[in-house]
Wavefront OBJ file of the C-alpha trace (Angstrom):
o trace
v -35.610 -36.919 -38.975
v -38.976 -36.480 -37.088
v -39.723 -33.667 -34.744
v -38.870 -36.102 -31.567
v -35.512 -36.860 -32.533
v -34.920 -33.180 -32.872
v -35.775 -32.010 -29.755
v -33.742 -34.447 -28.346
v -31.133 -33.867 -30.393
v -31.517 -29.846 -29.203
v -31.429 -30.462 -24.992
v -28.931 -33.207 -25.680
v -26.630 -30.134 -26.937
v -28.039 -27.551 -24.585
v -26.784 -29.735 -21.887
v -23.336 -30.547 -23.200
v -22.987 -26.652 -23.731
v -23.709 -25.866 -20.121
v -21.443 -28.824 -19.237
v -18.579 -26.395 -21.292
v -20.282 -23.114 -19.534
v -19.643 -24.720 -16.477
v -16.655 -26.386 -16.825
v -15.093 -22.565 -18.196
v -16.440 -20.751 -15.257
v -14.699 -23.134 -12.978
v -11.249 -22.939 -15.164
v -11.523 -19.217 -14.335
v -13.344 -18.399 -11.955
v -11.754 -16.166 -9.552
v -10.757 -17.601 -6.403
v -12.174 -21.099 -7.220
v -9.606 -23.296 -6.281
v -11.058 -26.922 -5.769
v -8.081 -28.681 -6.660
v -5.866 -27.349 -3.726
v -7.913 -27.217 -0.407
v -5.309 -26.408 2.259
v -5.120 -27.702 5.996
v -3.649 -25.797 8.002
v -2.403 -27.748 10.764
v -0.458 -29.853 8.497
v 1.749 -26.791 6.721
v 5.466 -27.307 6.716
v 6.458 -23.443 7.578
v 10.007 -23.159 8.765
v 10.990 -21.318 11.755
v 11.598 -17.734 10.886
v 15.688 -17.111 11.114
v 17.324 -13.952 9.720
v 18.084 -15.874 6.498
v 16.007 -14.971 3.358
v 12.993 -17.215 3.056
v 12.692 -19.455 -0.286
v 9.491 -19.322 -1.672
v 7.628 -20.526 -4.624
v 5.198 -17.362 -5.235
v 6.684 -15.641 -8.706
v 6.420 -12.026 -7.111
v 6.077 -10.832 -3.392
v 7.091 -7.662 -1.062
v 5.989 -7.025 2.205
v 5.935 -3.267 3.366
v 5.654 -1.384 6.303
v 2.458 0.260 6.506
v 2.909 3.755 8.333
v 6.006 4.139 6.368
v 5.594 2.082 3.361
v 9.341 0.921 3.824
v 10.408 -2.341 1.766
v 11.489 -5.427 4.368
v 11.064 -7.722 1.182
v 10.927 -8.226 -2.364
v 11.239 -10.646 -4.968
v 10.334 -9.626 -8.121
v 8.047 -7.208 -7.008
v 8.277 -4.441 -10.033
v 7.528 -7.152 -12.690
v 3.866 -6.467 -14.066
v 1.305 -9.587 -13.193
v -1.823 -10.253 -13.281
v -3.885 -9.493 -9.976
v -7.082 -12.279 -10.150
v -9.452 -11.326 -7.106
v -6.857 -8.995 -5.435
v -8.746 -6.360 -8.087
v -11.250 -6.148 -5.621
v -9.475 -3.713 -3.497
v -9.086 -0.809 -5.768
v -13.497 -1.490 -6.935
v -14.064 -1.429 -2.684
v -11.896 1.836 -3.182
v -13.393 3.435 -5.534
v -17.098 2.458 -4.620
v -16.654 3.527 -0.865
v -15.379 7.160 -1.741
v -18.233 7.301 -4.540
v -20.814 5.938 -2.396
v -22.347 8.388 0.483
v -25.238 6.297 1.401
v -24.116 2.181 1.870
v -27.200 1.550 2.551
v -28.775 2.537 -0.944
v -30.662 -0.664 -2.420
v -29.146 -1.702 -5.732
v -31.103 -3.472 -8.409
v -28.589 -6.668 -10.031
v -28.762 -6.191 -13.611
v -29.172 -9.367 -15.987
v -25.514 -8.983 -16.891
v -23.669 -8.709 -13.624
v -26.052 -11.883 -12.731
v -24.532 -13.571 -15.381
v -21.205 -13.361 -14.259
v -19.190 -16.619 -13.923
v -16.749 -17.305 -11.362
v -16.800 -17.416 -7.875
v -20.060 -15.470 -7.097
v -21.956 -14.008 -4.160
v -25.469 -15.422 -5.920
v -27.138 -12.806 -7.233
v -30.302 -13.323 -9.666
v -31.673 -10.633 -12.206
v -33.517 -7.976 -10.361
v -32.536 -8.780 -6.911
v -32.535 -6.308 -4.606
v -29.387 -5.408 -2.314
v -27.636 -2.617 -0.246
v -24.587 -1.334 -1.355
v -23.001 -2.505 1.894
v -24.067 -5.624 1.438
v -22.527 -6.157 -2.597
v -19.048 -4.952 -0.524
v -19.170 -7.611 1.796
v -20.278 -10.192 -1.194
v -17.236 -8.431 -2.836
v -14.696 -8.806 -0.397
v -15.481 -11.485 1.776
v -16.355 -14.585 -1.097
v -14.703 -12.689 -3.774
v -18.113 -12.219 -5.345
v -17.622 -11.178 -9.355
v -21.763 -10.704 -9.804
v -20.798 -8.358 -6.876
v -18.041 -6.431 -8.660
v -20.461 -6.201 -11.554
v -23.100 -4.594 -10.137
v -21.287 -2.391 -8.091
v -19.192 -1.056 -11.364
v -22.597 -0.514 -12.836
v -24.371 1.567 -9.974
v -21.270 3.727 -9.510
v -19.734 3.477 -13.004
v -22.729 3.496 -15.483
v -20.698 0.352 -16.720
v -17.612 -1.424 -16.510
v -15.801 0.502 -18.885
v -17.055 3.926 -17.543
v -16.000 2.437 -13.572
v -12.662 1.130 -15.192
v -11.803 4.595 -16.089
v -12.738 5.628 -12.777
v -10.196 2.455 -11.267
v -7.745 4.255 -13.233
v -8.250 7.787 -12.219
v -7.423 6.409 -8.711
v -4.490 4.402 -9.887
v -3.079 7.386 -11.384
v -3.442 9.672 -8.498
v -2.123 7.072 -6.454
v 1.368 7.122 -8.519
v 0.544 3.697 -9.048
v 2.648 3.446 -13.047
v 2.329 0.071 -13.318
v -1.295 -0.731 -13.032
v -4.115 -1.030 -15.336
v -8.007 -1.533 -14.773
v -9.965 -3.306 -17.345
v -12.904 -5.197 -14.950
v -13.806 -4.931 -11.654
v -13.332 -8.273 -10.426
v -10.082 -9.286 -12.024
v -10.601 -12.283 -14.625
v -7.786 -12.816 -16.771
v -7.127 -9.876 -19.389
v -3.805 -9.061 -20.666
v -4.453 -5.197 -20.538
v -5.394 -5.838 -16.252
v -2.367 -5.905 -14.180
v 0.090 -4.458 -11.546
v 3.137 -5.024 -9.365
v 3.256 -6.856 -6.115
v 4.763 -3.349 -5.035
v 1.989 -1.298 -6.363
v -0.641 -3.381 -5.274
v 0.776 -3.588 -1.420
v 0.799 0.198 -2.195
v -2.915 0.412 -3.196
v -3.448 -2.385 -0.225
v -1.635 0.355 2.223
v -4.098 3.349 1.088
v -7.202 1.550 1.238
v -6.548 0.345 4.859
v -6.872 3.786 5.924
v -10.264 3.599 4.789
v -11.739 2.650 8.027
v -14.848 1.001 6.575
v -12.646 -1.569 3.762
v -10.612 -2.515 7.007
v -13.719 -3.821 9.110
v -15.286 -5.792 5.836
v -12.108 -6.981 5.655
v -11.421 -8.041 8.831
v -14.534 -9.810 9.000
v -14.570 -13.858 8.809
v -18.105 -14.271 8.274
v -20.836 -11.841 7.626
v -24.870 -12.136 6.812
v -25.752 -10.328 3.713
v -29.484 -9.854 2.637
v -31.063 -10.477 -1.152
v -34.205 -9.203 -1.551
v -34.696 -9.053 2.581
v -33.695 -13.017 2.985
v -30.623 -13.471 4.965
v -27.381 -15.294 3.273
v -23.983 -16.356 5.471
v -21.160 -15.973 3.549
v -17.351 -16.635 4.316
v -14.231 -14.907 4.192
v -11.941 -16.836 1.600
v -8.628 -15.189 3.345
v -7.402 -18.430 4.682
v -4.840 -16.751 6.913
v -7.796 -14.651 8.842
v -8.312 -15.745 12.262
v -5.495 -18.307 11.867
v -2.016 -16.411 12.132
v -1.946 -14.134 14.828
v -2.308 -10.118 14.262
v -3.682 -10.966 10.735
v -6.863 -8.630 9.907
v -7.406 -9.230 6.077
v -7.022 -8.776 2.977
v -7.614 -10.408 -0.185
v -7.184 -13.029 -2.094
v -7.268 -14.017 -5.581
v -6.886 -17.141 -7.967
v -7.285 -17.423 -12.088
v -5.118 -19.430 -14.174
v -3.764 -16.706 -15.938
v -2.374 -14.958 -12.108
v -2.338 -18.331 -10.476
v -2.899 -17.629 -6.478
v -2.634 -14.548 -5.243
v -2.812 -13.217 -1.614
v -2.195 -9.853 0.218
v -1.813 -10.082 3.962
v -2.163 -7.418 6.854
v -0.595 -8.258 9.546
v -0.072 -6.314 13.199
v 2.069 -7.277 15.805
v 2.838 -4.841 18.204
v 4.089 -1.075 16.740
v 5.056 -3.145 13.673
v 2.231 -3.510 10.931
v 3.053 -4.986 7.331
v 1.713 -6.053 4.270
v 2.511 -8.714 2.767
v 1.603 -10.019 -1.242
v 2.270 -12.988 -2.896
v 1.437 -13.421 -6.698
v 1.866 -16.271 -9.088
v 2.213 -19.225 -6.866
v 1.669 -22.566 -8.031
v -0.520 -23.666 -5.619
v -3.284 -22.456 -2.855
v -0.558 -24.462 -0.446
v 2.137 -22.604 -1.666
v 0.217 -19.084 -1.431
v -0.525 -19.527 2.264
v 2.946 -21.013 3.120
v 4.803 -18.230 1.524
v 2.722 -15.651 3.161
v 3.044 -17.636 6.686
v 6.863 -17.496 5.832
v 7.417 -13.925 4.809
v 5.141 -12.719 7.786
v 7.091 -14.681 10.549
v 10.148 -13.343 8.681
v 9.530 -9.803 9.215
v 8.106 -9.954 12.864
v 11.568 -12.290 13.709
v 13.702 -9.563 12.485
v 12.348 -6.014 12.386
v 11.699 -3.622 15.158
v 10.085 -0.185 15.032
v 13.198 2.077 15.775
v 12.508 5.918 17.031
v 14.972 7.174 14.134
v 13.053 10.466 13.995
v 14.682 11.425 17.908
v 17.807 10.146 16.843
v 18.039 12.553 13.596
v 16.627 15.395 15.811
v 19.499 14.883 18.850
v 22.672 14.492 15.526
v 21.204 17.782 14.759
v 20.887 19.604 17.277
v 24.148 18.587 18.090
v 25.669 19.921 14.659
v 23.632 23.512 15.366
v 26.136 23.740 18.690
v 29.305 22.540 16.945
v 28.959 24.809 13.731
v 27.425 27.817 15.369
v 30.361 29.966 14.448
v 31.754 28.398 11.481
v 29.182 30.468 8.937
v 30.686 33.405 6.810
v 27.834 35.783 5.708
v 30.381 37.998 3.514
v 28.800 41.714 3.521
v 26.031 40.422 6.085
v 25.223 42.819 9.074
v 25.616 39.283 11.013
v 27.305 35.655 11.047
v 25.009 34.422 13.294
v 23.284 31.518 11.214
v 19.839 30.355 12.765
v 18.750 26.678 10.943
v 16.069 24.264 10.907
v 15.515 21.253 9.015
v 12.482 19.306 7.490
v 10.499 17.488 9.540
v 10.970 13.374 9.997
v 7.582 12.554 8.247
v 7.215 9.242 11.077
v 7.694 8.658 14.332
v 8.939 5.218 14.054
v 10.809 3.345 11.067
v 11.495 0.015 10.410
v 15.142 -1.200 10.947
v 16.666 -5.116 10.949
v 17.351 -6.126 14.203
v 20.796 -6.845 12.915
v 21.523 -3.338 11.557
v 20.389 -0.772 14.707
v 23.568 0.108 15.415
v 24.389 1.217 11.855
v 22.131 4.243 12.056
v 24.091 6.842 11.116
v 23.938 10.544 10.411
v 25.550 12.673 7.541
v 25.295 16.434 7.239
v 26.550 18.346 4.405
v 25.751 22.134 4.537
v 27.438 25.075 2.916
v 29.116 27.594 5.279
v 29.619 30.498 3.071
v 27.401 33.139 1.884
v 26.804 36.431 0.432
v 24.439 38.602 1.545
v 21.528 39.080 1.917
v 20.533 35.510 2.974
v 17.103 35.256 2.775
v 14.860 33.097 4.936
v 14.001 29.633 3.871
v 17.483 29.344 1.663
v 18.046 26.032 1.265
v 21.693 25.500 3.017
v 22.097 22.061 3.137
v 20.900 18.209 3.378
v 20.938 15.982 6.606
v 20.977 12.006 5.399
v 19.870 9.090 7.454
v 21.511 5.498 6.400
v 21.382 2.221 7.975
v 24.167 0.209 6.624
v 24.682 1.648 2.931
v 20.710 1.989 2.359
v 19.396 5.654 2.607
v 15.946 5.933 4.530
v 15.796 9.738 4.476
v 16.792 13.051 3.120
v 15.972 16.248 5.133
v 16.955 19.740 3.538
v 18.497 22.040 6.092
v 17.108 25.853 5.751
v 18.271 29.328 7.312
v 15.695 30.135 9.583
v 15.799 34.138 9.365
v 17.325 36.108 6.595
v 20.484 38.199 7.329
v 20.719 41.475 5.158
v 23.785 43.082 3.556
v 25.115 45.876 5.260
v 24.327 49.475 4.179
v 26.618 52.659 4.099
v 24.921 53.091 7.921
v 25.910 49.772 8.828
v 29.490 50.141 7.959
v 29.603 53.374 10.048
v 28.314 51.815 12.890
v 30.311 48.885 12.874
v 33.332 51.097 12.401
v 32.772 53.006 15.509
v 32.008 49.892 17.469
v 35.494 48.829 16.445
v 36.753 52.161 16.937
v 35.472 52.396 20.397
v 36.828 48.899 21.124
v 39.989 50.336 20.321
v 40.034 53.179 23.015
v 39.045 50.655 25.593
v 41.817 48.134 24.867
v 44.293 50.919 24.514
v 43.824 53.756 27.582
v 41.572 50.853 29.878
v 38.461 53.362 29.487
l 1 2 3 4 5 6 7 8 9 10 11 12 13 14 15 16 17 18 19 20 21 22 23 24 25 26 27 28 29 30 31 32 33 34 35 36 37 38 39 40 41 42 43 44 45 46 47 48 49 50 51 52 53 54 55 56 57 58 59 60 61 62 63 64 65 66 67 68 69 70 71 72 73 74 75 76 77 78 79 80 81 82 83 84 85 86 87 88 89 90 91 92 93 94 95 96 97 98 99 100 101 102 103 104 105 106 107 108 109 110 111 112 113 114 115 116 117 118 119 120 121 122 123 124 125 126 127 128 129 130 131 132 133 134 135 136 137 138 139 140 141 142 143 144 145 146 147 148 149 150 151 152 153 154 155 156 157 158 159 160 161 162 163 164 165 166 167 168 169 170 171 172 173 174 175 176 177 178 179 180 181 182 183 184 185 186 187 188 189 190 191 192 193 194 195 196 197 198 199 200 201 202 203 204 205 206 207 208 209 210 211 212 213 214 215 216 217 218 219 220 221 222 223 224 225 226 227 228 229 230 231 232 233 234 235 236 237 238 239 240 241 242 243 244 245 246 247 248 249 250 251 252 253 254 255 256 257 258 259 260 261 262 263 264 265 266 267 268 269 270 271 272 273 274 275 276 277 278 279 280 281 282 283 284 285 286 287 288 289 290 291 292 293 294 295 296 297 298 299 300 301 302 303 304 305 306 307 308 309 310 311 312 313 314 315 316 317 318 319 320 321 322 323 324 325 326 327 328 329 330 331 332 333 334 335 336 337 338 339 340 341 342 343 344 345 346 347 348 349 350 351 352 353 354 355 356 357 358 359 360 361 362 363 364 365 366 367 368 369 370 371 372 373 374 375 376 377 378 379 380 381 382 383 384 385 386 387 388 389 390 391 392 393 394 395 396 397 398 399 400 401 402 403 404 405 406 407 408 409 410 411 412 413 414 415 416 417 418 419 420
């Protein structure tokens, strides 16, 4: 075989093998999704009733955010894969690594390499920190994720363990870092619960909430400007929605976590495992319209404080400090932690209050006892437990105290007896 034949023989295989390269990177890539483009004029969403919606998406929740109360869940403490949704714990843990956003990056050969959806970074290319966020979070850039893990990180593994430090201090159990953008690994995963939980702490981040609020941003690689595009379908399309993420590999199929703000009442919504990028955006449309139809923002902390202040007047003399120089029971109670709660429409008027408390005592009772517990329910489901503390300790009586209290009485006698 001459030398011709050969070479040809060589590119003829070089090309079928980036045909494959390709072809894989498409199969995975994060947030690719060319086979399900979705128009979204034409979605079929039903109107949103009090009945539970029926939707395809394997695992979902949506969440309150000031309170992190559950309005929803299907499935939501079975452990999934994530995709692209990933991307919100590396924006976390970059931005409270990161002092300086503006600090110019250099894209290493490897995070250049990076298949799947991509914000089109070359070897050596210059960029701001700021700027691999928004490549990050906006087109779900992996080449991104990759050379943010290895500015902050040293490398993936070393920002992985960093993803996990955060998950851990988050009480997030169920979740596991292995990359920092998300593609399939078996040893990478979370809830939908955990992840609207991770979703709810990062939105206090006040920087991750503009970048991800943003439909369309203009990044620069080594100083020449690029426009890229959010991929959140749902941004600028449903009303109150101001990000978040979303995320598609075979292994998670699509994935999507919502916020959403009408009014007092701001959710979060996630959807994992749907079938389809149809299905992802008509669940989410479903579950949002579900939760603004049928929850309101109730002041429940005024309505535990009036039960109990009530319950100080009727009980004021019902305490027995045995040997105490005094009956006289002071109280207080832990504080509501929010002003507002979430509450069905349907089930307002099943707010109700329970107090248990103990009325007997021996002295001394010391300040800050814990006396009892108020409860908070709505229907049968418990929202809150307060503990109910004495508010000033009341010492036992000394020898002194019994002699005074026995002339009081003794005095009290006279009176009552001659009129003095």
């Amino acid at each position: 075989m001459n030398f011709k034949k050969l070479n040809a023989i060589f590119i003829f295989a070089c090309l079928i093998l980036s045909i494959f390269s390709f072809l894989f990177d498409v199969c995975y890539a994060d947030d690719i999704d060319y086979s399900d483009d979705v128009d979204l004029d034409t979605l079929e969403v039903v109107s949103p009733t009090n009945s539970i919606p029926d939707i395809n998406s394997r695992a979902a929740i949506i969440i309150e955010k000031s309170t992190g109360a559950i309005l929803f869940g299907k499935n939501e403490n079975d452990v999934r894969k994530m995709a692209s949704t990933t991307k919100i714990m590396t924006s976390i843990v970059v931005l409270e690594n990161v002092k300086d956003l503006s600090t110019v990056v250099t894209v290493s050969s490897k995070a250049a390499g990076t298949g799947g959806s991509r914000l089109g970074l070359t070897s050596n290319a210059k960029i701001t920190v700021r700027d691999l966020l928004y490549g990050l979070l906006l087109c779900s850039g992996n080449d991104a994720a990759v050379a943010l893990a290895e500015f902050v990180g040293g490398d993936i593994e070393g920002f992985a363990n960093l993803m996990n430090k955060k998950a851990s201090i988050l009480g997030l159990t169920n979740t596991h870092f292995v990359t920092p953008h998300g593609l399939d690994n078996d040893k990478h995963y979370t809830t939908a619960y955990e992840l609207a939980l991770l979703t709810k702490y990062a939105l206090n981040n006040k920087q991750f909430t503009s970048i991800v609020g943003t439909k369309s941003h203009l990044v620069y690689i080594n100083g020449s400007p690029k426009s890229i595009n959010n991929t959140n379908e749902l941004l600028g399309y449903l009303s109150g929605v101001y990000g978040v993420k979303t995320g598609f590999t075979n292994g998670a199929n699509r994935c999507l976590v919502t916020a959403c703000k009408r009014g007092d009442l701001d959710i979060i919504c996630v959807v994992l495992g749907a079938d389809t990028k149809k299905f992802r955006t008509q669940d989410s449309i479903k579950l949002i319209e579900y939760a603004f139809a049928n929850f309101k923002m109730v002041d429940v902390k005024s309505i535990i404080k009036e039960n109990f202040s009530n319950w100080k007047l009727q009980t004021a003399n019902q305490f027995n400090i045995n040997k105490g120089i005094s009956n006289t029971v002071a109280t207080y109670m832990d504080e509501f932690p929010y002003d507002k709660y979430p509450i069905n429409s349907q089930n307002i008027k099943d707010i109700n209050i329970d107090i248990s408390c103990n009325y007997y005592f021996e002295a001394p009772l010391l300040r800050n006892t814990n006396m009892g517990v108020l409860k908070c329910y709505v229907g049968d489901n418990e929202i809150c437990s307060l503990n109910i503390y004495c508010e000033s300790s009341i010492f036992k009586k000394d020898s002194l105290s019994y002699f005074d209290n026995f002339l009081r009485n003794y005095c009290y006698y006279l009176e009552t007896i001659f009129n003095l």
